[in-house]
VEXTORFI-608783 format. One record per residue (C-alpha): residue in one letter; y, z, x. Coordinates in pm, whole numbers, plus 50000, padded with zeros to 5 digits. Layout:
aYZX ...
This chain:
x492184900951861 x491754938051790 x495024937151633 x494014911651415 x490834926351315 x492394960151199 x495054939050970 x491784925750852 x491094946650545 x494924947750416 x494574913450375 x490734915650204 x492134939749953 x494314912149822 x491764889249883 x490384897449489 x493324881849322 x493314842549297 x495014817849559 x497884811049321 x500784794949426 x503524820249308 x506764812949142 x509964815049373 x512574811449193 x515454792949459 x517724816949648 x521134808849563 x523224835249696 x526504842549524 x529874830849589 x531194852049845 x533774864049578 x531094882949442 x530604902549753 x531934934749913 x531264958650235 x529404990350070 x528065014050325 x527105045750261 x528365069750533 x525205079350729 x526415114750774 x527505119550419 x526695156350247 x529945158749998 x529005173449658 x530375141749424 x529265126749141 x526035112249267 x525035141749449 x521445153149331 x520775180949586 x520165204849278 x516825189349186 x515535202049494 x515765240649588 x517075251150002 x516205266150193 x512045259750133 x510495294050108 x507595308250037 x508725306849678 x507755264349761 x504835267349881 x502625237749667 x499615241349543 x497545217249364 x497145227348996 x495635207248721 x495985173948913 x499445177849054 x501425196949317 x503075228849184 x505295259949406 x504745293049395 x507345299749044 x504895271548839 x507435246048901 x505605212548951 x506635189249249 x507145155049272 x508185137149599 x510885113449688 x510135111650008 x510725083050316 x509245076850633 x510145089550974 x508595063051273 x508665067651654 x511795078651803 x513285087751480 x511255116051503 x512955133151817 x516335131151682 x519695147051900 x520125180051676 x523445171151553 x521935137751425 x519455163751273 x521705185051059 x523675154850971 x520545132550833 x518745158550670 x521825169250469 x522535134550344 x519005129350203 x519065163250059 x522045149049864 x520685115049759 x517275134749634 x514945132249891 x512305161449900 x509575148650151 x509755132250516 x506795111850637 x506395119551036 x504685091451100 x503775073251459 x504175101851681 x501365093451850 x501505061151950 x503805058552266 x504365085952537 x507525103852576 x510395096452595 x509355072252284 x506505096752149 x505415128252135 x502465125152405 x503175141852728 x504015109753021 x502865137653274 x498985137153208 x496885106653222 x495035121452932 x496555122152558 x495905157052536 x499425174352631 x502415171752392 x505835164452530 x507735199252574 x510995187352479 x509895159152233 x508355190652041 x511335211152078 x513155179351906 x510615176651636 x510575217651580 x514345214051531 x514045183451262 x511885197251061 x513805230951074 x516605210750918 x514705195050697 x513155229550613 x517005241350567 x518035213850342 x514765219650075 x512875186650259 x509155191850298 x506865174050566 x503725149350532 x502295152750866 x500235127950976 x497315136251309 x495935100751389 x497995070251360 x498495051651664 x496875072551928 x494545056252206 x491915078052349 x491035068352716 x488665079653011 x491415108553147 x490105125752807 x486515120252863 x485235092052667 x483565066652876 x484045028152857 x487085025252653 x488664997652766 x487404976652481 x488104999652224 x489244986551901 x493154990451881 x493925029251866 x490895037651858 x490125026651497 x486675029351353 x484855052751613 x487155083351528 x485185088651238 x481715097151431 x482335094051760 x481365130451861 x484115135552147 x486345116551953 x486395142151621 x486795169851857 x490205156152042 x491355147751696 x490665188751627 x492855198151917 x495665178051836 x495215196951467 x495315228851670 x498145215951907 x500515212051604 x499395234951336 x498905266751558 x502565260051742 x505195286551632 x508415265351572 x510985290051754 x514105278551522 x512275290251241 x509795314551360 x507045305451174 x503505292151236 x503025256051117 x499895262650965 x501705292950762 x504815269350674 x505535257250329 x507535232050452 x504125214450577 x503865206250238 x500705173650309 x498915164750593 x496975131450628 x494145127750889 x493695096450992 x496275062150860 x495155032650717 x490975030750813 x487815030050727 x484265024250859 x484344995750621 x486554975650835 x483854972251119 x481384957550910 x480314924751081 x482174935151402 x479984965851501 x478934948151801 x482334939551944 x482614976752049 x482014986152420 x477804991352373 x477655029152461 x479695033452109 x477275005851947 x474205021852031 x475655055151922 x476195041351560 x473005026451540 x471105059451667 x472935074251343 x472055048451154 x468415051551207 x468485087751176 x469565081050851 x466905055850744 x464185072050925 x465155102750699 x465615085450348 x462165061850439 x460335081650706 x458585043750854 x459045011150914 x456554998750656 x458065024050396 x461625011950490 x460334969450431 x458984976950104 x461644997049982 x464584969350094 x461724942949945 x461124956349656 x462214939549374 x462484904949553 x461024872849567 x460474849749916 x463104820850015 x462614792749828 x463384754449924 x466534745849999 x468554733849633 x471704722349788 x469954686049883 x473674679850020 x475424706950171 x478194688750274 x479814667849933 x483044652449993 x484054639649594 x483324656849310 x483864689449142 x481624710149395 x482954695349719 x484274716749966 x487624725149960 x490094742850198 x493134766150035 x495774785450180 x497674810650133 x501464797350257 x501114763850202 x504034758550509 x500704761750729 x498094737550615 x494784743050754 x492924705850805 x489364702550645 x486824670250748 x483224666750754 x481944656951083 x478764636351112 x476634661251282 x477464668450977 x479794700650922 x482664714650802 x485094713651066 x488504729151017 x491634727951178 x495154748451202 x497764745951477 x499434778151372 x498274812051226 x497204814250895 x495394826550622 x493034800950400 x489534797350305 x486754767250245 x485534768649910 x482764750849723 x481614757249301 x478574766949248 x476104759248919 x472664760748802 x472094792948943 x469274818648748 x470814848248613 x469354877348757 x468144867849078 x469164865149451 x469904833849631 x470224833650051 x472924813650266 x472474803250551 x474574788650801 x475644786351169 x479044787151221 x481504786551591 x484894788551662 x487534775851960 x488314814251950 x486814843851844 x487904851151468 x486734878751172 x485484851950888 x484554866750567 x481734851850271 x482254859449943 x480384848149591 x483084853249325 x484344834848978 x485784804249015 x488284810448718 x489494842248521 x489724868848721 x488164853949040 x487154887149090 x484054893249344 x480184891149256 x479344900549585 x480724906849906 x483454894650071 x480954905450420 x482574900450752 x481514883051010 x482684882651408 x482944848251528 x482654838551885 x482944805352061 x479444801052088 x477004789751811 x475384816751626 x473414815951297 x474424841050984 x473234853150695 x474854861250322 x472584873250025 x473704878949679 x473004881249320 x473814864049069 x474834890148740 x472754880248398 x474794870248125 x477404851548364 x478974823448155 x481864814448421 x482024791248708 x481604806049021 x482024796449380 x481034805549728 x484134809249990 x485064815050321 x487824828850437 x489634831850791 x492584856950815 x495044846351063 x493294822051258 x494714789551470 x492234766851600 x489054752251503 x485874764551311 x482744745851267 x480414755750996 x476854734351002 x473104737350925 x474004748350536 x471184759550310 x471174777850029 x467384791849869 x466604811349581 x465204847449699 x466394871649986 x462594888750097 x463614905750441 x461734901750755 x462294926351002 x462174913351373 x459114926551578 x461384948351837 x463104965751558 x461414997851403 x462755033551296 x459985046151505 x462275033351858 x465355035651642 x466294997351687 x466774987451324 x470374965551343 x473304973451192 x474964957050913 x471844941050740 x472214909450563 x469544917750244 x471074934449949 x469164965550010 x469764971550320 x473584968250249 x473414990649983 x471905014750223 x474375002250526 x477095011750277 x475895045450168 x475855053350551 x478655047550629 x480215062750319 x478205095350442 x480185087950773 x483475090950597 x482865116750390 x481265134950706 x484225135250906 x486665142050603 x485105174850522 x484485183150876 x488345181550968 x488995193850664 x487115228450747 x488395228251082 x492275231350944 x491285251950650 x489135275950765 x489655277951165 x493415268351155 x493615286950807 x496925259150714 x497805256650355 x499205224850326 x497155201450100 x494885172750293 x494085139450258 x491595120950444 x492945081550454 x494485055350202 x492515053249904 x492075015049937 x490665014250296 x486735016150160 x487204996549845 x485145013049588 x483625036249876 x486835048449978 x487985060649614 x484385078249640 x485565091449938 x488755102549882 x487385121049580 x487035150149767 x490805152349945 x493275176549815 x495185148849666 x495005109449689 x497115084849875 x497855048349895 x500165019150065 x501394987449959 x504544965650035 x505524934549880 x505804902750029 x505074919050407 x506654892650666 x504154870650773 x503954860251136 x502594823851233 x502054822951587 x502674862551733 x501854893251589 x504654909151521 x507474881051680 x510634889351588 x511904856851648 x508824841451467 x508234852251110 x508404840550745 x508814855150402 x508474843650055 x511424857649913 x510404857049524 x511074887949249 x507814907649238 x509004909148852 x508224877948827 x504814880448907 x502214906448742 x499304895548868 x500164895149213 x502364929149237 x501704957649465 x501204978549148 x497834960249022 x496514969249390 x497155005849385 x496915017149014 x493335014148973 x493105034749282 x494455066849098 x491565094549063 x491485119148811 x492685157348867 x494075148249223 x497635139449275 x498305104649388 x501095095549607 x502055062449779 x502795073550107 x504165039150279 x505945011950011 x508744987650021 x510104955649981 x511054947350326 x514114927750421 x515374909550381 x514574899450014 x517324884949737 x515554902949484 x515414936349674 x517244958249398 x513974956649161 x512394980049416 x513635014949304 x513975010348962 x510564995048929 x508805019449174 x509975051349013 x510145041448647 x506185028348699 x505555059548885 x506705082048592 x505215064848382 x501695062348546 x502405103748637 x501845098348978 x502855128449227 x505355108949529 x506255080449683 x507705075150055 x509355047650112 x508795029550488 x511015038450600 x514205057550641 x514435050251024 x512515040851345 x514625050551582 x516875080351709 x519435058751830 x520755043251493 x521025066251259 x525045056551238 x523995015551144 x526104999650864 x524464968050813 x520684956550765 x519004955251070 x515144952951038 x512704947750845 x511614978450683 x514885003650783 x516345020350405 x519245044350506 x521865016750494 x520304988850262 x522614996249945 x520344984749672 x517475009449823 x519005038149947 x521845034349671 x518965035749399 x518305070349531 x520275093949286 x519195073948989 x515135078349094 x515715111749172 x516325119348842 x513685095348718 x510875111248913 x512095148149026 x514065158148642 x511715152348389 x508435150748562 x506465168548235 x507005136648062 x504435109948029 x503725079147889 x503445069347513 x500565047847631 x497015062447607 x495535066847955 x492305046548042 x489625066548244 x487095047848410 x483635067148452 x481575058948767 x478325076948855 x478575081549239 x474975072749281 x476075038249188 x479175034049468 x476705014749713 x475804993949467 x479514986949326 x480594985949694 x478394961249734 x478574939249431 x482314942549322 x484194955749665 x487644966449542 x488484987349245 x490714963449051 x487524939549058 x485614968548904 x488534976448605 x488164936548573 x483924941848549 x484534965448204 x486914942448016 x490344958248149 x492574925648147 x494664911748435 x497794927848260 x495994959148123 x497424982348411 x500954975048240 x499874983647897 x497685017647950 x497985039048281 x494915043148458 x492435070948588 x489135068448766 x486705099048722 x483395101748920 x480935114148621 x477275120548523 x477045086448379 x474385060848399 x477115029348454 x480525021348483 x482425030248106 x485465033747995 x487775061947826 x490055066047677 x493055096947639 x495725096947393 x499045104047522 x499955143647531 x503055159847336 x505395148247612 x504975111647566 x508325098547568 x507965068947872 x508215036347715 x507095010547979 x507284969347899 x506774939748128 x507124904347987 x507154869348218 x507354835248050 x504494812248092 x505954795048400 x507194827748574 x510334814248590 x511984844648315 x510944876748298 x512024915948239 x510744948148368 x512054978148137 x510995015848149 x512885040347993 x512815075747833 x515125096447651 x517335106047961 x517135073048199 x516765037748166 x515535012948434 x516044973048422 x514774946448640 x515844907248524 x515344874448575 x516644849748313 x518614814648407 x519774819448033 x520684854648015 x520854871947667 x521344906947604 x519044930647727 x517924961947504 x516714994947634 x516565024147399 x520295031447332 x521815011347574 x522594973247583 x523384948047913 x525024914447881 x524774895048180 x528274876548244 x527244857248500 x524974820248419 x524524811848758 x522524848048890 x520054851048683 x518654883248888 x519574922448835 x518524956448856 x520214982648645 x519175021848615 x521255043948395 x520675080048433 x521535114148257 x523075139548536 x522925166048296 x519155160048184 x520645157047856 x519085128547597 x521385096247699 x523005097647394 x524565128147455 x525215133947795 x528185139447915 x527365129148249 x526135097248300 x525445068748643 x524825036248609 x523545013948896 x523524980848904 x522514962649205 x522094928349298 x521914905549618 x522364920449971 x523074908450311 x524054916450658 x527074896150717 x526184870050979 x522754868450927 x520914835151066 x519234822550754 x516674788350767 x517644764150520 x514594779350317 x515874810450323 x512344825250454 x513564841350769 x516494849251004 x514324851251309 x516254878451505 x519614870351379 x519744903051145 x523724896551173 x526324928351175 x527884950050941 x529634960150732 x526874952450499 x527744933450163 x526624939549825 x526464917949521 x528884932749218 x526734923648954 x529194908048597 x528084924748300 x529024937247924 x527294977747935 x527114988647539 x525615021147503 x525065043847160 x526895077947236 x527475109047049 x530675115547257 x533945114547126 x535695105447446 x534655089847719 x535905074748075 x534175053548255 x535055054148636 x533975030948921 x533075054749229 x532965049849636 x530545050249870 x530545084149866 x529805087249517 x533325098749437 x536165086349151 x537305054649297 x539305043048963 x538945040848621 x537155012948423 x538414999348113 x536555009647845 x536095006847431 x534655035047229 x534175025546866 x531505037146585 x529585055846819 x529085023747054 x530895024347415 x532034991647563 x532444980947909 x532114956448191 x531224961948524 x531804933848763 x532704927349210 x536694936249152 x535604970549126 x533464966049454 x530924992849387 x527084996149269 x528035028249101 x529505033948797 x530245068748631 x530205075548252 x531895106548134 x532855124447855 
């Protein structure tokens, strides 16, 4: 259950787009013709054609040291600093030191500048880097550290910086002196961020890293440039407890709700002060004005929606009456009813009693019932139990609304049944405070259902968060005296609150992943799991880039710090190209992609063997060279697009938090259109301002990213396209390909029956593509472990990842590119990046003809003059 409730929130950020069913296209793999074995040697460092270990100066000295200057990270010599970086998990941490060397001197080939040590933490040694000795989590593993201090002095050696992260999967317990844990939220989520003895054992495991000398280099942590980032606490926020407060062990309960009443008793100083204050402005309850709760025909019966339709919930109304629903597996769906003849400009009260066969997180939300769909108010969390309670949701309904709107509610994850009965819903929201509450014995509840109060509940815990960011902060600063930059959390953990809060990091940082397995009857089953297998290109609306854009904040850089596509997906090869091209474009500072490997033991795979692993997945890690020089080359450039700022006063987050939730609902709230974040990059900017408004900047003198991202009405066709004068990046889907045009360079599919492709070409001499004499094309396709176990929907493979070598589609294509040159050869190259053999090629006029195509059994193709 705790489980669930933490994956709560990554689900609720979505939870602003509409239930949509989205377009998958069907996944036809290619003739096995059309497939070849390309592995690229896990141990490779030779210097050959796709070799990129320029961009990125070794060994780190204090020459690299970053800095954050005008809104981006910059070195010591003014040079500014982008990363390509990838995630390190568990074991892979504590590698042998051969495996060390080996690994860190292939990414520093293939471009990578930044390495993610994430999930330390979690287990004990042999597995972590908590001591197994101890019964506390205070000790770190002597010889797990000396593994660590060695990978990172490779890393250091081959020009590799290191994100390090403090809290991601660690469990406090008694042994460190914390009582009553054994209820604790899973590791510890939600009390580390004011949980007194808590902060301070976060503190010494600072201390326990930061002030440790690494002997193989000599140097301090804290003193290191090659701690380049350091995040304190992964994917949380205060926010996620909201509803669930009391399904903490009580002696952590009570002491959030001592805090909270130190804070009202200083913003109201009484009881009676605080009732008028949350009643001001209100009006009593009315009578009830649904004179049938529970309609079963018509346009406002209730309906229930999910989100995989493979797992249809059941929905019935009893004759107690009630909604009762049912599901016999996990899922994700929601009961939803529309809503009319509501006043502008007033309140309006739920109320309902609700129960489950097992205890759930359910969520209430009033939002549009068409558009946008974004959020009026809420979604507010509830924790369910088995027995009966009653609940309350209060919200507003904005003047000047001319849409339909609805109220929902939504169960993440849940299998069994839920009853929801005794349904009213009355104008007005006046608060009554129980008679054994009172600031004066400091028994006011958490979480209040009246809109005040939550405005005040939010501004709490936002104080909370911000709190404990600047107090860790200090502590590394000032006490530790580090110089790495730090960021608090993810940006979207909070909603609205948590931009507000990260505000005040060093620099900003998000996650996202596209089409995350889902798992229907086990967390985390590796038997047991589904995907959805579409293109992310052909769907806008939905794509991870609409949830992180609008989280970007003025003058901070913003990196993604966890993204992928994770296997296995057909459509795969649009990652890279996509992912850097947008991030260029938007000017964000890094991505990381999760990850490179979890585990010290298979560093040497050659096939696809989980669902998140890069170093061996061709169309990912083969993508590398090209997005190198995409993000790491050129990274003065920006888009030809003017930038959109949104103001926000920050008196106002409460009130946004509590009204709009998510920042994408809040772009959507001042006119920015569900496609805008593809025409104009985005910027927040907390400002002196009385409401939310919008800015705009025209592009600077380097404008020269062209970004365009069409879909057909029936999201069947579509093409992603970025490019700039030295790179080009392609991503299509077309059952009736036609030639594609990017700035100088044309693509004629071949092949009718694969429709899908992803296609970067990239100067290697930073020259304009025109007149390089250096150029790499990559051109990726489908992917596959050979053997895998496929369903006949092609939505899973259960634990049948198959065995290598891995295959690779060799994608048939006319390449016509505008050249200066006067001579050219065109060569296909090995895994190794080297000259394989020559490709037939045309030069006439100024226009260079070729086709690529699976005789030549490569994804990389070399242009040369």
């Amino acid at each position: 259950m705790k489980k669930q409730f933490f994956a709560y929130l990554s689900a609720a950020l979505v939870a602003a787009l509409p239930m949509c069913a989205i377009a998958t296209p069907a996944a036809t793999p290619p003739k096995s013709s059309s497939l070849f074995p390309f592995v690229l040697p896990w141990n490779d460092a030779s210097k050959t054609f796709v070799d990129v270990s320029s961009l990125n100066p070794a060994p780190l000295t204090g020459a690299q040291r970053l800095s954050v200057k005008n809104g981006h990270f910059y070195d010591q010599n003014g040079r500014r600093v982008r990363f390509l970086g990838v995630d390190f998990t568990f074991t892979a941490n504590f590698p042998d030191k051969a495996d060390a060397d080996k690994v860190a001197a292939r990414m520093h080939k293939l471009g990578i500048n930044c390495v993610r040590l994430h999930h330390m933490d979690t287990r004990r040694a042999p597995n972590g880097i908590i001591s197994n000795q101890y019964p506390d989590t205070q000790h770190l593993d002597p010889e797990q550290l000396d593994r660590l201090d060695y990978l990172i002095s490779a890393l250091k050696k081959n020009g590799i910086y290191v994100d390090l992260n403090l809290h991601v999967g660690r469990t406090f317990n008694a042994a460190d002196g914390l009582p009553d844990v054994k209820e604790q939220p899973h590791y510890s989520k939600g009390m580390l961020w004011y949980e007194p003895r808590m902060i301070e054992l976060q503190k010494e495991y600072a201390k326990a890293f930061l002030d440790h000398v690494n002997p193989y280099t000599g140097i301090r942590y804290a003193d290191d440039p090659v701690i380049a980032v350091i995040e304190l606490v992964n994917e949380d926020t205060l926010f996620n407890l909201r509803g669930a407060e009391n399904s903490y062990p009580q002696v952590y309960v009570k002491d959030l709700q001592q805090q909270w009443n130190a804070f009202l008793q200083k913003k109201y100083g009484s009881t009676e002060k605080l009732i008028t204050a949350w009643n001001k402005g209100t009006e009593p309850l009315g009578e009830n004005i649904w004179t049938n709760p529970y309609p079963t025909d018509g346009d406002s019966k209730w309906t229930v929606e999910e989100r995989d339709k493979n797992q249809p919930a059941l929905l019935e109304v009893t004759d107690q009456p009630a909604l009762h629903v049912r599901t016999g597996m996990e899922s994700t769906f929601f009961i939803k009813r529309e809503i009319d003849s509501l006043k502008e400009g007033h309140f309006y009260t739920l109320q309902f009693h609700a129960k489950t066969s097992s205890p759930c997180q359910m969520s209430v939300s009033y939002r549009l019932n068409e558009g946008t769909y974004r959020f009026l108010t809420g979604p507010n969390s509830y924790q369910l139990k088995n027995g009966e309670q009653e609940y309350r949701f209060v919200f507003y309904v904005p003047q000047l609304l001319q849409q339909r709107t609805r109220i929902e509610f939504r169960f993440d994850q849940f299998k069994g049944d839920a009853w929801i009965s005794g349904m009213s819903l009355r104008p007005g929201s006046q608060v009554k405070i129980e008679p054994d509450q009172s600031l004066e014995n400091k028994s006011i509840q958490l979480n209040p259902v009246n809109y005040k109060g939550k405005c005040d509940y939010i501004e709490f815990l936002s104080g909370l968060e911000r709190q404990f960011s600047q107090t860790m902060r200090d502590y590394i600063k000032n006490d530790l005296r580090a110089k790495a930059s730090i960021t608090c959390t993810q940006v979207t953990y909070g909603g609205i609150a948590g931009a507000w809060r990260e505000s005040s990091s060093d620099y900003v940082d998000a996650h996202a992943y596209w089409q995350h397995p889902k798992f229907p009857h086990k967390a985390w089953d590796s038997k047991d799991w589904l995907i959805t297998n579409s293109p992310m290109m052909l769907n806008i609306q939905d794509s991870t880039f609409k949830r992180i854009a609008p989280y970007r904040i003025s003058d901070k850089p913003f990196t993604i710090s966890e993204y992928n596509h994770p296997n296995p997906n057909d459509y795969s090869a649009e990652m890279m190209p996509m992912l850097a091209s947008y991030a260029a474009w938007q000017d964000w500072d890094g991505f990381f992609i999760f990850q490179y490997r979890g585990s010290n033991k298979t560093f040497n795979s050659d096939h696809i063997d989980g669902f998140f692993n890069i170093d061996n997945q061709p169309v990912k890690i083969g993508f590398f060279p090209a997005v190198a020089r995409i993000l790491l080359a050129n990274s003065s450039e920006h888009a030809v697009s003017p930038t959109k700022v949104l103001l926000l006063p920050e008196q106002q987050v409460p009130q946004l938090q509590a009204n709009l939730n998510t920042m994408p609902t809040l772009w959507n709230s001042v006119g920015l259109s569900n496609d805008g974040y593809v025409k104009d990059p985005l910027q927040v900017r907390f400002a002196p301002v009385d409401k939310p408004q919008l800015k705009t900047i025209p592009p600077s003198g380097n404008a020269s990213i062209n970004l365009h991202w069409d879909v057909n009405s029936a999201a069947t066709a579509g093409l992603y396209n970025a490019f700039a004068p030295q790179w080009n990046a392609i991503v299509n889907y077309n059952t009736n390909p036609a030639p594609i045009q990017s700035g100088d360079l044309t693509i004629t599919p071949l092949d009718k029956t694969r429709p899908f492709g992803a296609y970067t070409l990239i100067s290697m001499d930073n020259k304009p593509v025109n007149t390089s004499g250096k150029l790499l094309l990559t051109a990726g396709g489908f992917v596959e472990s050979q053997g895998m176990g496929w369903n006949a929907d092609h939505t899973s493979v259960g634990d049948q990842w198959g065995h290598g070598p891995v295959m690779a589609e060799g994608l048939e294509a006319t390449i016509t590119l505008k050249t200066n040159a006067h001579h050219v050869t065109v060569y296909a190259l090995d895994t190794t990046g080297k000259e394989k053999m020559e490709v037939p090629s045309k030069l006439t006029n100024g226009d260079l003809t070729f086709a690529i195509g699976p005789k030549y059994a490569t994804i990389w193709y070399a242009i040369e003059q």
